[in-house]
DRENVOTOR-168441 format. One record per residue (C-alpha): residue in three letters; x, y, z. Coordinates in Angstrom, 2 decimals, always signed. Example, Ala and Ser with C-alpha at 12.3 -4.5 7.8 and 13.67 -1.06 7.14 Angstrom:
2
(ALA, (+12.30, -4.50, +7.80))
(SER, (+13.67, -1.06, +7.14))
***
This chain:
235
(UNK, (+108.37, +96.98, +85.86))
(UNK, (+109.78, +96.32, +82.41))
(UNK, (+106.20, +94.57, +81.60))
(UNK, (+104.62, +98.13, +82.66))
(UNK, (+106.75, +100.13, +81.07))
(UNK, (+106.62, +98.23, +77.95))
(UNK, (+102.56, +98.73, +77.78))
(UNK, (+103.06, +102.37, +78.56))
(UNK, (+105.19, +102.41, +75.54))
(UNK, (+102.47, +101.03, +73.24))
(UNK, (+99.88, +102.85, +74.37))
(UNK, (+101.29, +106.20, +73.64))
(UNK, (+102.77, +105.33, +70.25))
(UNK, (+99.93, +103.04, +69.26))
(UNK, (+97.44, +106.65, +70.24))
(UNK, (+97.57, +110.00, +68.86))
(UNK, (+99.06, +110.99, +72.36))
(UNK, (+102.77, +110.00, +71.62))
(UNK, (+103.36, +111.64, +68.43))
(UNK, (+101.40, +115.13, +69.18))
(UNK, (+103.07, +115.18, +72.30))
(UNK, (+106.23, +115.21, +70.69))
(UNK, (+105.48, +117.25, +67.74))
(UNK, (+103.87, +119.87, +70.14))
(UNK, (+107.12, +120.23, +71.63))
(UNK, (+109.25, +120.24, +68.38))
(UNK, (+107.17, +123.10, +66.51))
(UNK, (+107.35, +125.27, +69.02))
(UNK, (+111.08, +124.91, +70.34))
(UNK, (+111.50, +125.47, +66.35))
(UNK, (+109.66, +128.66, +66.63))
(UNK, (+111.63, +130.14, +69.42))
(UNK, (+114.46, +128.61, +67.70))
(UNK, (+114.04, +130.27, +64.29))
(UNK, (+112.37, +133.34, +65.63))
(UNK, (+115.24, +134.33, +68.34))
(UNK, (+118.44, +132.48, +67.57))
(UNK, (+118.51, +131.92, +63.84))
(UNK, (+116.59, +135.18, +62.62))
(UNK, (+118.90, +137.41, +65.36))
(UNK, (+122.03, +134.98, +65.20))
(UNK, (+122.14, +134.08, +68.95))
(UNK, (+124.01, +131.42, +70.29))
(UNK, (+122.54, +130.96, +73.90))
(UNK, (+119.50, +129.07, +73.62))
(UNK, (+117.99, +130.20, +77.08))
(UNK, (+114.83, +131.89, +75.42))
(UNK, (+113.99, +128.78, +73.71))
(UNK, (+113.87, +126.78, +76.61))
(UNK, (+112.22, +129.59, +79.05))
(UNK, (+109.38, +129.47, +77.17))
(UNK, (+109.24, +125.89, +76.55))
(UNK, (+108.76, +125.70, +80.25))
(UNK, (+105.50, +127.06, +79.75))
(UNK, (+104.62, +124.83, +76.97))
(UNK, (+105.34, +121.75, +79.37))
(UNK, (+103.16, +123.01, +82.06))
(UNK, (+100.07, +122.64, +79.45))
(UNK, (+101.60, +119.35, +77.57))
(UNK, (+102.76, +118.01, +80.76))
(UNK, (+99.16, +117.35, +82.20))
(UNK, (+98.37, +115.71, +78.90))
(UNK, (+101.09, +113.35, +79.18))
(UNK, (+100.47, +112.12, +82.44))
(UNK, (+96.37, +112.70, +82.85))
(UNK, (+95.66, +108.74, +81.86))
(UNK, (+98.65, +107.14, +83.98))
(UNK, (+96.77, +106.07, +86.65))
(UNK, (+93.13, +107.51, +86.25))
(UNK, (+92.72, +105.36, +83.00))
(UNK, (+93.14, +102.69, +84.91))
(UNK, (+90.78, +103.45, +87.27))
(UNK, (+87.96, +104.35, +85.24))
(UNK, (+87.94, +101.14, +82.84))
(UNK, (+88.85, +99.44, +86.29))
(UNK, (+91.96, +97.94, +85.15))
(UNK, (+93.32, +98.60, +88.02))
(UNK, (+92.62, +95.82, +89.66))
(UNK, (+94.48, +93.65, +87.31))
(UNK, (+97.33, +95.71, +88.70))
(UNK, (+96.77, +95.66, +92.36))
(UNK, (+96.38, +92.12, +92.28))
(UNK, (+99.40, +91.50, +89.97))
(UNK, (+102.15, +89.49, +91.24))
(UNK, (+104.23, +93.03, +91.11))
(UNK, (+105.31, +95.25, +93.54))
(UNK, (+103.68, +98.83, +93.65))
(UNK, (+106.72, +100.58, +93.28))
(UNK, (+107.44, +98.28, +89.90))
(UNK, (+104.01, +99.38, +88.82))
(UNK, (+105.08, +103.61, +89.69))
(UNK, (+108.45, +103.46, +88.33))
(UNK, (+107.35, +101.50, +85.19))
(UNK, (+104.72, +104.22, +84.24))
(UNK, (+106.69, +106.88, +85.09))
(UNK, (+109.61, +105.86, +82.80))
(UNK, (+107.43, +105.35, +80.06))
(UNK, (+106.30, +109.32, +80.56))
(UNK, (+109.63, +110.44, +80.93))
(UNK, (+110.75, +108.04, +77.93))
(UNK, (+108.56, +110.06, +75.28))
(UNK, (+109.15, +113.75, +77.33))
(UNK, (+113.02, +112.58, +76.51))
(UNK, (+112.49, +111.38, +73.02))
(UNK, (+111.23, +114.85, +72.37))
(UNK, (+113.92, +116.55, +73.98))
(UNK, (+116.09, +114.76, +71.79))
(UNK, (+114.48, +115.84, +68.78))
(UNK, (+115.53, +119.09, +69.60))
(UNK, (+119.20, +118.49, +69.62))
(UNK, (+119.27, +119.42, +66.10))
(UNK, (+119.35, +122.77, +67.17))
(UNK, (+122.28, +123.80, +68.16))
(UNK, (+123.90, +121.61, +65.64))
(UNK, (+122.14, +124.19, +63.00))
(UNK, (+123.62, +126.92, +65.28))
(UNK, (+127.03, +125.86, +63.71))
(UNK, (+126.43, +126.74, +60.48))
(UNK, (+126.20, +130.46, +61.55))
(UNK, (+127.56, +131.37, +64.99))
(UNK, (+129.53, +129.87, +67.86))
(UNK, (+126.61, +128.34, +70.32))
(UNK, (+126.69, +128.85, +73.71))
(UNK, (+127.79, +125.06, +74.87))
(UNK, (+127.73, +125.75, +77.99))
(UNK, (+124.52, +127.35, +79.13))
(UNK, (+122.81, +125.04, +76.12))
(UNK, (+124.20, +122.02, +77.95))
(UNK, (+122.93, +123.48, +81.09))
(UNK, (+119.82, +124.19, +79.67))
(UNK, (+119.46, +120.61, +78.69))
(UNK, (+120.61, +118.92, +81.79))
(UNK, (+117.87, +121.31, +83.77))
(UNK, (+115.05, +120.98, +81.59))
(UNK, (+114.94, +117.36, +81.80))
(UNK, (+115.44, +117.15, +85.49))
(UNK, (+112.43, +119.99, +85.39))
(UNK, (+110.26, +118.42, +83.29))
(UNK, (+111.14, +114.85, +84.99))
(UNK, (+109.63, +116.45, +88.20))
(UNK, (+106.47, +117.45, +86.20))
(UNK, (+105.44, +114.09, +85.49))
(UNK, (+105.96, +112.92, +88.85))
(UNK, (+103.49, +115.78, +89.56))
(UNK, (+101.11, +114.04, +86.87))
(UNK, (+101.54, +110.97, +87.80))
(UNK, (+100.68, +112.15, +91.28))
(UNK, (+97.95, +113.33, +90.46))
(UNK, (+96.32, +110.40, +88.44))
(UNK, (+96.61, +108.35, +90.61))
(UNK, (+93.70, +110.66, +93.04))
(UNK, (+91.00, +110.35, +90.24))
(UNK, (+89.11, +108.22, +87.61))
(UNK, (+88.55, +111.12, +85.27))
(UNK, (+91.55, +111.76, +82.95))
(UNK, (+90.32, +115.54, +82.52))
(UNK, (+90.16, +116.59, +86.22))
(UNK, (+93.98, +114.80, +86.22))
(UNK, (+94.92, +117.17, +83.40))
(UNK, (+93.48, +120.25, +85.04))
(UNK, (+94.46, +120.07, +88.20))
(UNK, (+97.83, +119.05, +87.40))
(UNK, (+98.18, +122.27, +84.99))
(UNK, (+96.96, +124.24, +87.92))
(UNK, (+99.63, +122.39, +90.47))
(UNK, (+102.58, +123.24, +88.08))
(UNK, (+100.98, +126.99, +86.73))
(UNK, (+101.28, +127.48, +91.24))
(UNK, (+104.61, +126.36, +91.52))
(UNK, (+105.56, +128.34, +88.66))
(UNK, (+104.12, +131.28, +90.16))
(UNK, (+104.61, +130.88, +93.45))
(UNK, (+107.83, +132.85, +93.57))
(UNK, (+105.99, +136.00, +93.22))
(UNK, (+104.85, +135.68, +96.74))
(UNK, (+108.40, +136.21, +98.02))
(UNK, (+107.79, +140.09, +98.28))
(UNK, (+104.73, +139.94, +99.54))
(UNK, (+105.82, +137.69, +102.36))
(UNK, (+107.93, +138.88, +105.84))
(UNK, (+108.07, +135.48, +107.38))
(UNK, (+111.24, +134.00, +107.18))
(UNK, (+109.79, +130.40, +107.42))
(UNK, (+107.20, +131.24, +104.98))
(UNK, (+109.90, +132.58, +102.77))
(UNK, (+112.04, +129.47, +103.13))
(UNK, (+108.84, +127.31, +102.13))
(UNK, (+107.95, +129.56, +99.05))
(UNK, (+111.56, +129.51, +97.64))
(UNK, (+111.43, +125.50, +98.15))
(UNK, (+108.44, +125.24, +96.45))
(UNK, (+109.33, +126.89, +93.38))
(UNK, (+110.06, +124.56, +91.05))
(UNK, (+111.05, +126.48, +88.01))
(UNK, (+113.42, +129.28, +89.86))
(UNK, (+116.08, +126.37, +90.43))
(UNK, (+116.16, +126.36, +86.46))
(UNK, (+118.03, +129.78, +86.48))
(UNK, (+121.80, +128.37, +87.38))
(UNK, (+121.02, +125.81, +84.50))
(UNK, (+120.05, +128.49, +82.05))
(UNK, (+123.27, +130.23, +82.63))
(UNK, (+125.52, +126.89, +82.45))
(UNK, (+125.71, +125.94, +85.86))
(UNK, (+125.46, +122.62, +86.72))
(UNK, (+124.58, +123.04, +90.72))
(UNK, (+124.19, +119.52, +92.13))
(UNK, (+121.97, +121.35, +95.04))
(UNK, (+119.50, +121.91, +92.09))
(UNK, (+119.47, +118.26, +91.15))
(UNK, (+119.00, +116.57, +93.96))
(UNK, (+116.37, +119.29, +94.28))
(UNK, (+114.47, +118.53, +91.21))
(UNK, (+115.35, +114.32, +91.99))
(UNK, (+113.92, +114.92, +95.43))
(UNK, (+110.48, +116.09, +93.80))
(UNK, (+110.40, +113.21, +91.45))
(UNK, (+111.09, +110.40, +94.70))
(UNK, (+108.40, +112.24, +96.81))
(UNK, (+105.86, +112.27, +94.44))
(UNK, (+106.29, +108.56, +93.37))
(UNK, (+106.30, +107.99, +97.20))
(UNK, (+103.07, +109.74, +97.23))
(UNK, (+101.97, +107.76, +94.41))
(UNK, (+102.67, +104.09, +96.30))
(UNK, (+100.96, +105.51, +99.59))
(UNK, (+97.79, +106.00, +97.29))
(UNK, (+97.91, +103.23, +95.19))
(UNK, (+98.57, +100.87, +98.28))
(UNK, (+96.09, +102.70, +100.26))
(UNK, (+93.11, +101.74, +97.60))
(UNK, (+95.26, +98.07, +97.02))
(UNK, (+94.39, +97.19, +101.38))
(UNK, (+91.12, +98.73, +100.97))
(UNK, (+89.64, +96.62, +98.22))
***
Protein backbone atom coordinates (compact mmCIF):
# COMPACT_ATOMS: atom_id res chain seq x y z
CA UNK A 1 0.00 0.00 0.00
CA UNK A 2 2.72 2.44 1.01
CA UNK A 3 4.39 1.61 -2.60
CA UNK A 4 0.85 2.80 -4.12
CA UNK A 5 0.37 5.51 -2.24
CA UNK A 6 3.78 6.75 -2.71
CA UNK A 7 3.25 6.76 -6.76
CA UNK A 8 -0.06 8.45 -6.26
CA UNK A 9 1.88 11.06 -4.50
CA UNK A 10 4.23 11.72 -7.45
CA UNK A 11 1.95 11.68 -9.92
CA UNK A 12 -0.16 14.46 -8.68
CA UNK A 13 2.69 16.73 -7.59
CA UNK A 14 4.94 15.80 -10.48
CA UNK A 15 1.36 16.99 -12.91
CA UNK A 16 -0.42 20.14 -13.01
CA UNK A 17 -3.27 18.17 -11.14
CA UNK A 18 -1.83 18.54 -7.53
CA UNK A 19 -1.13 22.10 -7.35
CA UNK A 20 -4.45 23.45 -9.29
CA UNK A 21 -6.31 21.23 -7.26
CA UNK A 22 -5.16 22.84 -4.32
CA UNK A 23 -5.00 26.32 -5.45
CA UNK A 24 -8.63 25.89 -6.82
CA UNK A 25 -9.64 25.30 -3.43
CA UNK A 26 -7.54 28.07 -1.70
CA UNK A 27 -8.76 31.06 -4.04
CA UNK A 28 -12.01 30.46 -3.62
CA UNK A 29 -12.32 29.61 0.25
CA UNK A 30 -10.29 33.11 0.18
CA UNK A 31 -13.07 34.66 -1.68
CA UNK A 32 -15.84 33.61 0.58
CA UNK A 33 -13.42 34.30 3.21
CA UNK A 34 -12.66 37.95 2.35
CA UNK A 35 -15.99 38.61 0.79
CA UNK A 36 -18.27 37.41 3.94
CA UNK A 37 -16.16 37.21 7.07
CA UNK A 38 -13.43 39.79 6.70
CA UNK A 39 -15.36 42.54 4.59
CA UNK A 40 -18.66 42.02 7.15
CA UNK A 41 -16.48 40.98 10.29
CA UNK A 42 -18.06 37.52 10.87
CA UNK A 43 -16.68 35.03 12.94
CA UNK A 44 -18.62 31.78 11.92
CA UNK A 45 -17.13 30.50 8.91
CA UNK A 46 -20.23 28.34 7.79
CA UNK A 47 -20.72 30.33 4.42
CA UNK A 48 -17.27 29.67 3.46
CA UNK A 49 -17.48 26.16 3.72
CA UNK A 50 -21.28 25.81 2.31
CA UNK A 51 -20.20 26.90 -0.73
CA UNK A 52 -17.01 25.16 -0.86
CA UNK A 53 -19.15 22.11 -0.90
CA UNK A 54 -20.10 22.99 -4.22
CA UNK A 55 -16.69 23.70 -5.37
CA UNK A 56 -15.69 20.00 -4.31
CA UNK A 57 -18.46 18.44 -6.18
CA UNK A 58 -16.74 19.93 -9.55
CA UNK A 59 -12.90 19.53 -8.19
CA UNK A 60 -13.75 16.34 -6.62
CA UNK A 61 -14.31 14.42 -10.01
CA UNK A 62 -11.04 15.90 -11.16
CA UNK A 63 -9.20 14.52 -8.37
CA UNK A 64 -10.26 11.15 -8.58
CA UNK A 65 -11.21 10.75 -12.61
CA UNK A 66 -7.52 9.01 -13.35
CA UNK A 67 -7.38 6.69 -10.09
CA UNK A 68 -8.29 3.74 -11.62
CA UNK A 69 -9.38 4.56 -15.30
CA UNK A 70 -5.72 5.73 -16.06
CA UNK A 71 -4.77 2.63 -15.35
CA UNK A 72 -6.95 1.01 -17.43
CA UNK A 73 -6.57 2.85 -20.49
CA UNK A 74 -2.56 2.74 -20.73
CA UNK A 75 -3.29 -0.90 -19.38
CA UNK A 76 -1.24 -0.61 -16.40
CA UNK A 77 -3.44 -2.29 -14.72
CA UNK A 78 -2.29 -5.36 -15.16
CA UNK A 79 0.96 -4.66 -13.55
CA UNK A 80 -1.36 -4.18 -10.59
CA UNK A 81 -3.60 -7.12 -10.71
CA UNK A 82 -0.78 -9.28 -11.04
CA UNK A 83 1.30 -7.54 -8.30
CA UNK A 84 2.25 -9.47 -5.38
CA UNK A 85 -0.34 -6.98 -3.40
CA UNK A 86 -3.52 -7.39 -2.08
CA UNK A 87 -6.50 -5.45 -3.77
CA UNK A 88 -7.47 -3.75 -0.83
CA UNK A 89 -3.55 -2.45 -0.47
CA UNK A 90 -3.95 -1.30 -4.03
CA UNK A 91 -7.76 0.74 -2.95
CA UNK A 92 -6.61 2.07 0.24
CA UNK A 93 -3.20 3.20 -1.19
CA UNK A 94 -4.91 5.34 -3.97
CA UNK A 95 -7.42 6.52 -1.97
CA UNK A 96 -5.04 7.98 0.67
CA UNK A 97 -3.08 9.58 -1.80
CA UNK A 98 -6.58 11.52 -2.95
CA UNK A 99 -7.50 12.27 0.37
CA UNK A 100 -3.71 13.26 1.18
CA UNK A 101 -3.80 16.34 -1.35
CA UNK A 102 -7.93 17.07 -0.60
CA UNK A 103 -6.28 17.40 3.17
CA UNK A 104 -3.22 19.33 2.26
CA UNK A 105 -5.63 21.84 0.85
CA UNK A 106 -7.80 21.91 3.69
CA UNK A 107 -4.93 22.76 5.61
CA UNK A 108 -4.02 25.60 3.64
CA UNK A 109 -7.03 27.07 4.70
CA UNK A 110 -6.36 27.08 8.36
CA UNK A 111 -4.93 30.40 7.99
CA UNK A 112 -8.21 31.64 8.13
CA UNK A 113 -9.48 31.81 11.13
CA UNK A 114 -6.11 32.61 12.49
CA UNK A 115 -6.63 36.07 10.38
CA UNK A 116 -10.09 36.13 12.05
CA UNK A 117 -8.09 37.07 15.28
CA UNK A 118 -6.84 40.07 14.28
CA UNK A 119 -10.44 41.50 14.10
CA UNK A 120 -13.19 39.52 15.84
CA UNK A 121 -13.66 36.56 18.16
CA UNK A 122 -14.13 33.39 15.59
CA UNK A 123 -16.61 31.06 16.06
CA UNK A 124 -14.28 27.94 17.37
CA UNK A 125 -16.73 25.92 17.67
CA UNK A 126 -18.87 25.68 14.58
CA UNK A 127 -15.31 26.43 12.58
CA UNK A 128 -13.97 23.29 14.24
CA UNK A 129 -17.12 21.59 13.32
CA UNK A 130 -16.98 22.81 10.05
CA UNK A 131 -13.58 21.33 9.66
CA UNK A 132 -14.09 17.99 11.20
CA UNK A 133 -17.34 17.63 8.66
CA UNK A 134 -15.91 18.82 5.61
CA UNK A 135 -13.18 16.42 5.60
CA UNK A 136 -15.26 13.46 6.54
CA UNK A 137 -17.60 14.97 3.48
CA UNK A 138 -15.20 15.41 1.11
CA UNK A 139 -13.38 11.98 2.26
CA UNK A 140 -16.69 10.30 1.11
CA UNK A 141 -16.43 12.14 -2.29
CA UNK A 142 -13.40 10.51 -3.32
CA UNK A 143 -14.52 7.22 -2.38
CA UNK A 144 -17.35 8.17 -4.81
CA UNK A 145 -14.46 8.94 -7.46
CA UNK A 146 -12.59 6.37 -6.85
CA UNK A 147 -15.70 4.29 -7.32
CA UNK A 148 -16.28 5.36 -10.15
CA UNK A 149 -12.82 4.96 -11.94
CA UNK A 150 -12.53 2.04 -11.35
CA UNK A 151 -16.00 1.25 -14.01
CA UNK A 152 -14.19 2.97 -17.01
CA UNK A 153 -11.00 3.50 -19.16
CA UNK A 154 -11.89 7.05 -20.05
CA UNK A 155 -10.80 9.58 -17.36
CA UNK A 156 -13.58 12.11 -18.71
CA UNK A 157 -16.68 9.86 -18.45
CA UNK A 158 -15.06 9.16 -14.63
CA UNK A 159 -15.15 12.92 -14.08
CA UNK A 160 -18.66 13.38 -15.37
CA UNK A 161 -20.40 10.91 -14.02
CA UNK A 162 -18.91 11.27 -10.75
CA UNK A 163 -19.96 15.17 -10.76
CA UNK A 164 -23.37 13.96 -11.67
CA UNK A 165 -23.33 11.11 -8.67
CA UNK A 166 -22.37 13.82 -6.04
CA UNK A 167 -24.59 17.01 -7.88
CA UNK A 168 -27.71 13.83 -7.05
CA UNK A 169 -26.82 13.27 -3.69
CA UNK A 170 -26.57 16.82 -3.13
CA UNK A 171 -29.89 17.32 -4.45
CA UNK A 172 -31.57 14.55 -3.56
CA UNK A 173 -33.01 16.02 -0.39
CA UNK A 174 -35.38 18.04 -2.33
CA UNK A 175 -37.35 14.96 -3.04
CA UNK A 176 -38.35 14.68 0.63
CA UNK A 177 -41.60 16.79 -0.03
CA UNK A 178 -42.43 15.39 -2.91
CA UNK A 179 -42.32 11.92 -1.45
CA UNK A 180 -45.28 10.16 1.04
CA UNK A 181 -43.54 6.88 1.43
CA UNK A 182 -42.07 6.47 4.58
CA UNK A 183 -39.47 3.91 3.25
CA UNK A 184 -38.78 6.05 0.38
CA UNK A 185 -38.32 8.89 2.76
CA UNK A 186 -35.97 6.92 5.00
CA UNK A 187 -33.84 6.03 1.74
CA UNK A 188 -33.77 9.72 0.45
CA UNK A 189 -32.67 11.18 3.87
CA UNK A 190 -29.83 8.30 3.89
CA UNK A 191 -28.75 9.14 0.71
CA UNK A 192 -28.12 12.66 1.20
CA UNK A 193 -24.81 13.11 1.70
CA UNK A 194 -24.40 16.77 2.28
CA UNK A 195 -27.60 17.31 4.80
CA UNK A 196 -25.51 15.35 7.56
CA UNK A 197 -23.06 18.46 7.17
CA UNK A 198 -25.66 20.75 8.96
CA UNK A 199 -24.90 19.58 12.84
CA UNK A 200 -21.15 20.16 11.77
CA UNK A 201 -21.82 23.62 10.46
CA UNK A 202 -23.36 24.58 13.69
CA UNK A 203 -20.49 22.91 15.98
CA UNK A 204 -21.83 19.68 16.60
CA UNK A 205 -19.75 16.94 16.52
CA UNK A 206 -22.59 13.99 16.11
CA UNK A 207 -20.70 10.67 15.97
CA UNK A 208 -24.05 9.29 14.07
CA UNK A 209 -22.82 11.68 11.26
CA UNK A 210 -19.37 10.16 11.19
CA UNK A 211 -19.80 6.88 11.09
CA UNK A 212 -22.29 8.02 8.46
CA UNK A 213 -19.91 9.74 6.23
CA UNK A 214 -17.02 6.64 7.28
CA UNK A 215 -19.69 4.17 6.26
CA UNK A 216 -19.80 5.79 2.63
CA UNK A 217 -16.10 5.85 2.33
CA UNK A 218 -15.84 1.65 3.46
CA UNK A 219 -18.73 0.86 1.01
CA UNK A 220 -17.44 2.45 -1.80
CA UNK A 221 -13.85 1.05 -1.42
CA UNK A 222 -15.74 -2.29 -0.94
CA UNK A 223 -17.32 -1.58 -4.18
CA UNK A 224 -14.09 -0.72 -5.57
CA UNK A 225 -12.32 -4.38 -4.57
CA UNK A 226 -15.56 -6.25 -5.91
CA UNK A 227 -14.71 -4.50 -9.34
CA UNK A 228 -11.24 -4.55 -9.41
CA UNK A 229 -11.23 -8.35 -8.34
CA UNK A 230 -14.03 -9.02 -10.61
CA UNK A 231 -11.81 -7.86 -13.86
CA UNK A 232 -8.44 -9.44 -11.71
CA UNK A 233 -10.47 -13.48 -12.04
CA UNK A 234 -11.62 -12.55 -15.37
CA UNK A 235 -8.36 -11.87 -17.12
Amino acid sequence: MKAIYKKEMRSYFCSPMGYVFIAAILALSGFFFTGVNLANGVGDMSYVFGNLITVLMIVIPVLTMRLMAEEKSAKTDQLLLTCPISTTAIVMGKLLAAVSVFMIALLGTLVYPLMLLKYIQPAWGQIFGNYIGFFLMGSAFVAIGLFISSLTENQIVAAVVTFAVLLLLNIINWLSSLLTNQILLAVVDWLSITTRFDDFSRGMINLESVIYYLSYVAIFVFLTVRQIEKRRWSN
